[in-house]
C-alpha positions as CSV (number, residue, x, y, z in Angstrom):
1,X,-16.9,12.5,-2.5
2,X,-14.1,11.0,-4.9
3,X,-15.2,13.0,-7.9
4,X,-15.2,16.3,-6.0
5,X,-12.0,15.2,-4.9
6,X,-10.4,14.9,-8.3
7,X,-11.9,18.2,-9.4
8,X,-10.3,20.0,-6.3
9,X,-6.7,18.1,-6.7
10,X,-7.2,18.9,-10.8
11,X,-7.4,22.6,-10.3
12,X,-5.1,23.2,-7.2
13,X,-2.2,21.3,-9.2
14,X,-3.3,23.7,-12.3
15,X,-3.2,26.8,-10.0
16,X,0.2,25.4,-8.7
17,X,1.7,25.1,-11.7
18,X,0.8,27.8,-13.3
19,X,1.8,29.7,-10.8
20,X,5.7,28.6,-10.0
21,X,5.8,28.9,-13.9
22,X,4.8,32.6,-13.9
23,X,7.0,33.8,-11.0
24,X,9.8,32.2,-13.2
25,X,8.5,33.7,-16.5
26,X,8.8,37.4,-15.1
27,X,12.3,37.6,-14.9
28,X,12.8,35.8,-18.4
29,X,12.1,37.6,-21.8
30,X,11.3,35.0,-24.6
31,X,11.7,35.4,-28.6
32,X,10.5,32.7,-30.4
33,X,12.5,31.2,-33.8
34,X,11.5,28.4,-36.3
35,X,13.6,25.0,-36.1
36,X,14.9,25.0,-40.2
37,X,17.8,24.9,-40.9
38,X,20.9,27.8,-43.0
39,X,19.9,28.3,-46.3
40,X,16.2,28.0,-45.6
41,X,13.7,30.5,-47.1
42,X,11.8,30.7,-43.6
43,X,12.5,33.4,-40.7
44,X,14.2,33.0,-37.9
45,X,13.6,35.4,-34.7
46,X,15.7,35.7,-32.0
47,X,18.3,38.5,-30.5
48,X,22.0,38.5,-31.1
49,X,24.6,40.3,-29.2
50,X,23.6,43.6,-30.6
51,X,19.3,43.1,-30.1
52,X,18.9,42.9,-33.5
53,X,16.6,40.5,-35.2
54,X,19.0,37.7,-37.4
55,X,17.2,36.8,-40.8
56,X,17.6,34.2,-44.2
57,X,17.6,31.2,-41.5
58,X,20.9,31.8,-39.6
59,X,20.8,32.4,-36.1
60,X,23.9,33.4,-34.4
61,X,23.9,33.0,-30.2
62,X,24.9,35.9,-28.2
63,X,28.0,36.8,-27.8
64,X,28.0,36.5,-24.1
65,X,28.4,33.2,-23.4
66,X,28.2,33.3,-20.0
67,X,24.8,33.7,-20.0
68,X,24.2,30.4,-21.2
69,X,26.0,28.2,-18.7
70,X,23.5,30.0,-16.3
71,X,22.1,26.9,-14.5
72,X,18.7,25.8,-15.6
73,X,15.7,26.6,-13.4
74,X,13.8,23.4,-13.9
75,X,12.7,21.6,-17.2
76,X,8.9,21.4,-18.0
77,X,7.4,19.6,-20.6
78,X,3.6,19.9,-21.6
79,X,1.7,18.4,-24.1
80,X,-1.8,18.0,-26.0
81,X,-3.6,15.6,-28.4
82,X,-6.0,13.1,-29.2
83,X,-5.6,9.7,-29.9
84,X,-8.5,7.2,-31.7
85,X,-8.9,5.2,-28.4
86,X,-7.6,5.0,-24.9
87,X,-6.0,1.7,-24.9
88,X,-4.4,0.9,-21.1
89,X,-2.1,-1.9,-20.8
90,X,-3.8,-3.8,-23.6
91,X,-7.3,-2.9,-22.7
92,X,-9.3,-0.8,-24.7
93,X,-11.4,1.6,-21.6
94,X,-13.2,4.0,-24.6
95,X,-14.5,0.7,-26.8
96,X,-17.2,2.2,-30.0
97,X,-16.1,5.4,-29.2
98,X,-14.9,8.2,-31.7
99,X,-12.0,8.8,-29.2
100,X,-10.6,10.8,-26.8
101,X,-8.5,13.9,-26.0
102,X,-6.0,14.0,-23.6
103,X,-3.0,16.5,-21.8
104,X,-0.4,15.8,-20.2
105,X,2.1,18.6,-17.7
106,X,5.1,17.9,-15.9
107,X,7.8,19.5,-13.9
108,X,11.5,18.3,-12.9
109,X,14.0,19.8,-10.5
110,X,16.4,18.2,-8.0
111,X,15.6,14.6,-9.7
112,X,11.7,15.0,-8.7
113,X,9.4,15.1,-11.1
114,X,6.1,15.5,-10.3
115,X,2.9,15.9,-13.5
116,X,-0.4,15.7,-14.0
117,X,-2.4,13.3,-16.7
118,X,-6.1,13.7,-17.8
119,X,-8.0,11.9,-20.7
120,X,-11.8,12.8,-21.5
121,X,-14.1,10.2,-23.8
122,X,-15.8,12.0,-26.7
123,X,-19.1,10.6,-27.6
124,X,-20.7,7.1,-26.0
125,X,-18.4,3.9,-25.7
126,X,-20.3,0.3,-24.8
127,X,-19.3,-3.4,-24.7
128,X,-21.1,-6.2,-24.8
129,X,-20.4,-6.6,-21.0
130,X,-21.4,-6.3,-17.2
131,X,-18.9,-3.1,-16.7
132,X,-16.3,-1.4,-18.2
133,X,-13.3,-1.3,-15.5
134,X,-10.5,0.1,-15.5
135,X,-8.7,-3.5,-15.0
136,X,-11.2,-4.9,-18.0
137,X,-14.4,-5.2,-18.8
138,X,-16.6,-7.1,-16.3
139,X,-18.3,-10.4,-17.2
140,X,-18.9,-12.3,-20.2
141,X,-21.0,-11.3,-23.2
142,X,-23.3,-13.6,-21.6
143,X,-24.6,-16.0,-18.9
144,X,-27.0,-18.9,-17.7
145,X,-29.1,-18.2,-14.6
146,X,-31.6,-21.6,-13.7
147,X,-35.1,-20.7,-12.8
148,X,-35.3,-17.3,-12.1
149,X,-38.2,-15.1,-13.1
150,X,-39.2,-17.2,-16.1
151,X,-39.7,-20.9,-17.0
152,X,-36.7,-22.7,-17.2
153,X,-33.3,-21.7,-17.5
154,X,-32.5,-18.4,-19.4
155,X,-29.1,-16.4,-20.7
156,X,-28.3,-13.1,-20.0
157,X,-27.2,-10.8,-22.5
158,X,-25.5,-7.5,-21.1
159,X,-24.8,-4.1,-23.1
160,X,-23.3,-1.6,-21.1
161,X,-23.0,2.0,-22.2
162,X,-20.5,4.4,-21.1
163,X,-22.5,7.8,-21.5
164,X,-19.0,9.4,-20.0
165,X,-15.7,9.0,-19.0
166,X,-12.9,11.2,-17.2
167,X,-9.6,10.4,-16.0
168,X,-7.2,12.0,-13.8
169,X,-3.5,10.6,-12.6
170,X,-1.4,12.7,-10.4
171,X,2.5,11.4,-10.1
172,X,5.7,12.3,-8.5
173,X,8.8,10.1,-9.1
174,X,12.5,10.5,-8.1
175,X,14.9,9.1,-10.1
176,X,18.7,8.6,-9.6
177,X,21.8,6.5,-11.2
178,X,23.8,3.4,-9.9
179,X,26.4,3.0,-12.2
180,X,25.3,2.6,-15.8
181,X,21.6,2.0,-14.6
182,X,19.0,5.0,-14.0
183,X,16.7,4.1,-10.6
184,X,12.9,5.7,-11.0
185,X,11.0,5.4,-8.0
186,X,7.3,6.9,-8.4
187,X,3.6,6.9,-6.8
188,X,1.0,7.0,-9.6
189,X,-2.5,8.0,-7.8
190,X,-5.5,7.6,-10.7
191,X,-8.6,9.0,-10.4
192,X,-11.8,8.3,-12.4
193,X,-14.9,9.4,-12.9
194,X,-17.5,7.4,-15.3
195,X,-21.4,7.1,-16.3
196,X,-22.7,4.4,-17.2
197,X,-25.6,2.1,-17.7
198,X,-26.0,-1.6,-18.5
199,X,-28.9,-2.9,-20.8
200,X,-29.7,-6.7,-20.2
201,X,-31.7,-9.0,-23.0
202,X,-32.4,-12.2,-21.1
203,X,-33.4,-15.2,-23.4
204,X,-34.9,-18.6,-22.8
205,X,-34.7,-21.9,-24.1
206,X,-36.5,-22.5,-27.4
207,X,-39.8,-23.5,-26.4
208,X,-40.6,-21.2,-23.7
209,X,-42.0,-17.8,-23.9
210,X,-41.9,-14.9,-21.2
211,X,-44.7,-14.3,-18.9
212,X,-44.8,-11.1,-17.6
213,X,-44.0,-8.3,-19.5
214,X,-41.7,-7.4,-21.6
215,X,-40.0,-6.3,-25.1
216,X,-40.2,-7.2,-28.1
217,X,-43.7,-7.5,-27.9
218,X,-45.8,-11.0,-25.4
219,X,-45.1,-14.3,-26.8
220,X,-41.0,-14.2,-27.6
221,X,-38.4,-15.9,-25.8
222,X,-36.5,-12.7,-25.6
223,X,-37.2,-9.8,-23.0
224,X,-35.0,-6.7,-22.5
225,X,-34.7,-4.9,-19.0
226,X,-33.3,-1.6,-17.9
227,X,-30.9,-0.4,-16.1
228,X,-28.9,-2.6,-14.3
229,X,-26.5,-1.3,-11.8
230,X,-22.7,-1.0,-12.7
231,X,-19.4,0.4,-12.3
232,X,-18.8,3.7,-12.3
233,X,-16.5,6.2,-10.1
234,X,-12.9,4.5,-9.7
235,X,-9.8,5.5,-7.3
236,X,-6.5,3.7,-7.5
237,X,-3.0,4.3,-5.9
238,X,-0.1,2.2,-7.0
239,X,3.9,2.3,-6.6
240,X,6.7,1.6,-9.7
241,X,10.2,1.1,-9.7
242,X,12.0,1.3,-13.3
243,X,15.1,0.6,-14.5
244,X,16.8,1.5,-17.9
245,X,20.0,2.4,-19.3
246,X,21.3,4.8,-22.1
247,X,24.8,3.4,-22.0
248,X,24.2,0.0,-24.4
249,X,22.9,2.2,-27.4
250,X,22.4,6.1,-27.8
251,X,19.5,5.2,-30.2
252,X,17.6,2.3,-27.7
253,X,17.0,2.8,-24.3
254,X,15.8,-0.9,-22.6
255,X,13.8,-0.4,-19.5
256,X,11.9,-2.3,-17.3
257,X,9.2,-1.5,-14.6
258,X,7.5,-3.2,-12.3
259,X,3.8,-1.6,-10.6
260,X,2.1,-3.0,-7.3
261,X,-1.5,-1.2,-6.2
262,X,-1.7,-0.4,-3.1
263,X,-5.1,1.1,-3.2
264,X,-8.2,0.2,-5.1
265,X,-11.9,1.4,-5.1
266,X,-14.6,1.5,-7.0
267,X,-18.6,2.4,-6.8
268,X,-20.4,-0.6,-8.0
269,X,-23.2,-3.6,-6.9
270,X,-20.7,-5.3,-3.8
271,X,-23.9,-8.2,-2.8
272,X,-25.8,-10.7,-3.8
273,X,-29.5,-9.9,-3.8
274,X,-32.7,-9.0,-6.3
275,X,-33.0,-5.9,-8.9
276,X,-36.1,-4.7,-9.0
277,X,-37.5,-3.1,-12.5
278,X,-40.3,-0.3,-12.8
279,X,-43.9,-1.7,-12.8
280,X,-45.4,-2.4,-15.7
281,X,-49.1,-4.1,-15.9
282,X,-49.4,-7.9,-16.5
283,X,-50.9,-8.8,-19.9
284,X,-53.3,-12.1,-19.3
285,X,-56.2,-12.5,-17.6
286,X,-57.6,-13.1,-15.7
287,X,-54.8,-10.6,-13.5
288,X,-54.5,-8.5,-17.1
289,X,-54.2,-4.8,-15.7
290,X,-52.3,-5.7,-12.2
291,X,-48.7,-4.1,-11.5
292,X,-46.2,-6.3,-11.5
293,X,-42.0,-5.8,-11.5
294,X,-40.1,-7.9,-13.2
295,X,-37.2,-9.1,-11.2
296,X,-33.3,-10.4,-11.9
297,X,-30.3,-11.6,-9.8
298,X,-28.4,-8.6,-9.1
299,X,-24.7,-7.9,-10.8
300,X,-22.3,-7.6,-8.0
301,X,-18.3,-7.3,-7.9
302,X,-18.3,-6.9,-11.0
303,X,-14.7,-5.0,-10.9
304,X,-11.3,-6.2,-10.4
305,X,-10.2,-5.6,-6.7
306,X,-7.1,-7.5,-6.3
307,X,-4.0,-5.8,-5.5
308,X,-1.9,-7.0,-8.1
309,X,1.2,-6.4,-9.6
310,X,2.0,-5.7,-13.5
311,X,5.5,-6.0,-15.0
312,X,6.5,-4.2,-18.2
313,X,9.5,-4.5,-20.5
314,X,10.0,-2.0,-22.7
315,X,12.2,-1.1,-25.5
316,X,12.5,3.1,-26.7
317,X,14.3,4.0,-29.9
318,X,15.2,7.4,-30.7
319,X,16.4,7.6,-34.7
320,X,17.2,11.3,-36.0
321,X,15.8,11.7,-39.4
322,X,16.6,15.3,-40.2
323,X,17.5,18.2,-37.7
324,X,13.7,18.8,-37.7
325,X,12.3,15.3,-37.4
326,X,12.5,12.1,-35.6
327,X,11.4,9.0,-35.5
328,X,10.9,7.1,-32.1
329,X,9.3,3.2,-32.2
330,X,9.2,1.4,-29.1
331,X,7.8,-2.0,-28.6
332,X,6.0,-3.4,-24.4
333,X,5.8,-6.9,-23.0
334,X,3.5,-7.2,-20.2
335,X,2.9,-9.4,-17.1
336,X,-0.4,-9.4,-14.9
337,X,0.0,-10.6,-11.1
338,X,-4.1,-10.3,-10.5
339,X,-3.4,-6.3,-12.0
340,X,-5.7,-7.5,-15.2
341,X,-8.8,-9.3,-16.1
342,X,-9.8,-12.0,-18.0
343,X,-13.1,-13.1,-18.9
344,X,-14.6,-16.3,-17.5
345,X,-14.9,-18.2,-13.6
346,X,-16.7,-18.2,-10.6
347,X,-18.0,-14.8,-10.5
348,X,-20.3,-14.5,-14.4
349,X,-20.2,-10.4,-13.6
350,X,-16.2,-10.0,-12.9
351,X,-14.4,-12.4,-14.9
352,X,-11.0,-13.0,-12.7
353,X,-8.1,-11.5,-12.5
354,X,-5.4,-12.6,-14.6
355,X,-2.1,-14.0,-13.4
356,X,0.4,-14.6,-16.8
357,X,1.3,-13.4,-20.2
358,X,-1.0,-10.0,-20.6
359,X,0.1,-8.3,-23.9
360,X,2.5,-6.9,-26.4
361,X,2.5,-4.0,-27.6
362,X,4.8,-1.8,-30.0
363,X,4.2,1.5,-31.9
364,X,6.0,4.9,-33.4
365,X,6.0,8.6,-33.3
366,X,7.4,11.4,-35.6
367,X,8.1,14.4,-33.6
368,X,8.5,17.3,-35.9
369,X,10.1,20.3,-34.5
370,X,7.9,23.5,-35.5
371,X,9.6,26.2,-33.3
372,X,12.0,27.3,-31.1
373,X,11.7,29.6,-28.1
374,X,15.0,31.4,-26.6
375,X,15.2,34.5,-25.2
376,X,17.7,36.4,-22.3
377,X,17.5,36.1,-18.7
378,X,18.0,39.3,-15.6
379,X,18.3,36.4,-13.3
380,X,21.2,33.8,-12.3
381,X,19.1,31.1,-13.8
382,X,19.3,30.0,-17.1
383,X,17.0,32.3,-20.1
384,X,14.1,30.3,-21.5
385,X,14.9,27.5,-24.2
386,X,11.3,25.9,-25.2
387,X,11.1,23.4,-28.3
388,X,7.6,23.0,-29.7
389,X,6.6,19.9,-31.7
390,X,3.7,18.5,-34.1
391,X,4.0,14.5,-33.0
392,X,1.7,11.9,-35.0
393,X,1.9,8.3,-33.6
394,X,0.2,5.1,-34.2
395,X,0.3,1.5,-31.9
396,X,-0.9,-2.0,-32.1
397,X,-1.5,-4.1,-29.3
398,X,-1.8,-8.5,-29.4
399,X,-3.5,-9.4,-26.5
400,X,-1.9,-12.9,-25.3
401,X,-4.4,-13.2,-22.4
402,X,-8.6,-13.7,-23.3
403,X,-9.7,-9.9,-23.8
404,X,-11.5,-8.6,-22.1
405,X,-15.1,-7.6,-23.8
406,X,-14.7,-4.6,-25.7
407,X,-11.3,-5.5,-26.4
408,X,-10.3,-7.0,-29.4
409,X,-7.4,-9.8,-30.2
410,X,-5.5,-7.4,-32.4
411,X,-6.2,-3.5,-31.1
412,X,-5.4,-0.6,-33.9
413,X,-4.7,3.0,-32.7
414,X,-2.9,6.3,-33.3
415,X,-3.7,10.2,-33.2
416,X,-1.8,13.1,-32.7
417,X,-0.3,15.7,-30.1
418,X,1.0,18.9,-29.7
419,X,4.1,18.8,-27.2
420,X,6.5,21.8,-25.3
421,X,9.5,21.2,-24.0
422,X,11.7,24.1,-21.9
């Protein structure tokens, strides 16, 4: 039910926006121009007064002027990429894999904005863990279970491999100004869909030796069983209110946001019980030949399913290099009331949720402005004005919590997107 969910929401909001953004489009007549600037070599496009193309890199706006204190419309922005991982507040959700590609739409108007987000694993990702949450990876690499199925006591060794991985987040936001401070309020609904499978090795004490059967081959302390349940599907729901300010710098803007869930699920083991493996035959006599399935405690709440909280300060720079590129760093600090996990506690499948210093976090991007779109307009709203940009960027994240499996101390990342703005 929750997957077919997000693949109904994902194509009514695609219908929807495409839609209000053609019945716009009709009575607006674009010509596109590249962003360089007089005196360059490369060709503008674009009409003057006249209709007449304007060439050697000048571009000269119409001569009717009223036309362009026509109000705007509303103001999209759109954008495509990939990126090496898909790190989330600190945590690494693709681990091992070669990365992921991602879009992002949204549209503004009347201080609303409401925009879609989707990400998509390429290839496998795994972690020596339980699960692979969207809080954190579930569990520690390993655990100690007394007695069961086996002589003596025994550690488990979990793998889990996520085969696939899909993410949806729908949001709508309002934002106004109280004096010199800019107000966002904003719902954030995610939606996830995942495969995955956990591989356990179970290993005794030196000295004892399996017996029933297993792999690598009778007579080892080691045995490796297949597949354990764990997390998969994922639905979250959570409120934000930010605050920032343009007025102390027009290079940084300082902003800080606080998120609570207000709704968390998740398909995964929820009880306590047995897991039962396929039947494979016994391999001594005198009961050599007989069925038997090999048997483990079953994972359970293995996810994260607190409704926490999760503060974030953040600092945005926007330096001007050239009137064709920019340079924008930005560096996070983040709190975790119960929103994170850390590895370790009661539960050996969950970890617990974390309550404290989470991460930090700073990074860069270099928009570079390929092209221009302008255009005239039959309407009383403003013509079509539509930036296009080439945007490398690259991040590092110190995790000042445990991370989670999967996640390394110091986390290395960057890619690349395509973005429009009009």
């Amino acid at each position: 039910m929750p997957k077919n969910f997000v693949k109904n929401s994902f194509w009514i909001a695609i219908a929807f926006l495409c839609a209000t953004h053609t019945s716009y489009a009709q009575a607006n007549e674009p010509t596109v121009q590249t962003p360089f600037p007089a005196g360059s070599a490369l060709l503008n496009i674009a009409p003057n007064a006249d209709g007449n193309l304007t060439l050697g890199g000048e571009y000269k706006q119409p001569k009717n002027v009223v036309e362009q204190e026509q109000p705007v419309f509303w103001t999209w922005y759109t954008d495509v990429g990939y990126e090496s991982e898909y790190n989330f507040r600190g945590t690494n959700l693709t681990p091992g894999a070669p990365g992921a590609g991602f879009f992002d739409a949204q549209v503004s108007k009347w201080n609303f904005t409401l925009g879609l987000f989707g990400i998509h694993q390429f290839g496998h990702a795994r972690a020596e863990s339980w699960s692979l949450g969207e809080g954190g990876s579930g569990g520690t690499p390993g655990g100690v279970s007394s007695g069961f199925n086996g002589p003596g006591a025994y550690t488990r060794i979990p793998t889990t491999v996520q085969n696939r991985f899909d993410e949806l987040d729908a949001f709508l936001s309002y934002k106004f100004a109280l004096g010199p401070i800019d107000i966002t309020l904003g719902d954030i609904a995610f939606f996830i869909s995942r495969r995955a499978t956990t591989y356990e090795k179970d290993v005794l004490q030196p000295g004892f030796i399996w017996f029933i059967p297993f792999q690598p081959p009778n007579g080892s302390r080691v045995r490796t069983l297949s597949p354990d349940p764990t997390l998969e599907e994922e639905v979250f729901d959570r409120l934000y209110i930010r605050l920032s300010t343009t007025k102390i710098s027009k290079y940084i803007t300082p902003q800080i946001t606080y998120y609570q869930t207000i709704y968390s699920w998740g398909a995964e083991p929820t009880h306590d019980g047995t897991l039962f493996y396929a039947p494979v035959p016994f391999p001594f006599p005198p009961f050599q030949g007989f069925l038997v399935r090999p048997s483990n405690p079953r994972p359970f709440n293995q996810r994260n399913e607190a409704l926490g909280g999760y503060l974030e300060g953040r600092l945005n720079g926007h330096v001007p290099l050239t009137k064709w590129v920019d340079f924008n760093p930005y560096g996070v600090i983040s709190v975790s009331f119960r929103d994170r996990t850390e590895p370790g506690g009661a539960n050996p499948y969950g970890g617990h949720p974390l309550t404290g210093w989470n991460h930090v976090e700073t990074g860069a991007s270099l928009p570079i402005h390929l092209a221009h779109l302008g255009g005239s307009s039959s309407s009383k709203w403003a013509p079509p004005d539509a930036d296009l940009y080439f945007t490398p960027f690259g991040a590092f994240a110190y995790h000042i919590s445990n991370p989670p499996a999967g996640t390394d101390r110091d986390e290395w990342w960057g890619g690349a997107r395509f973005e429009v703005t009009f």
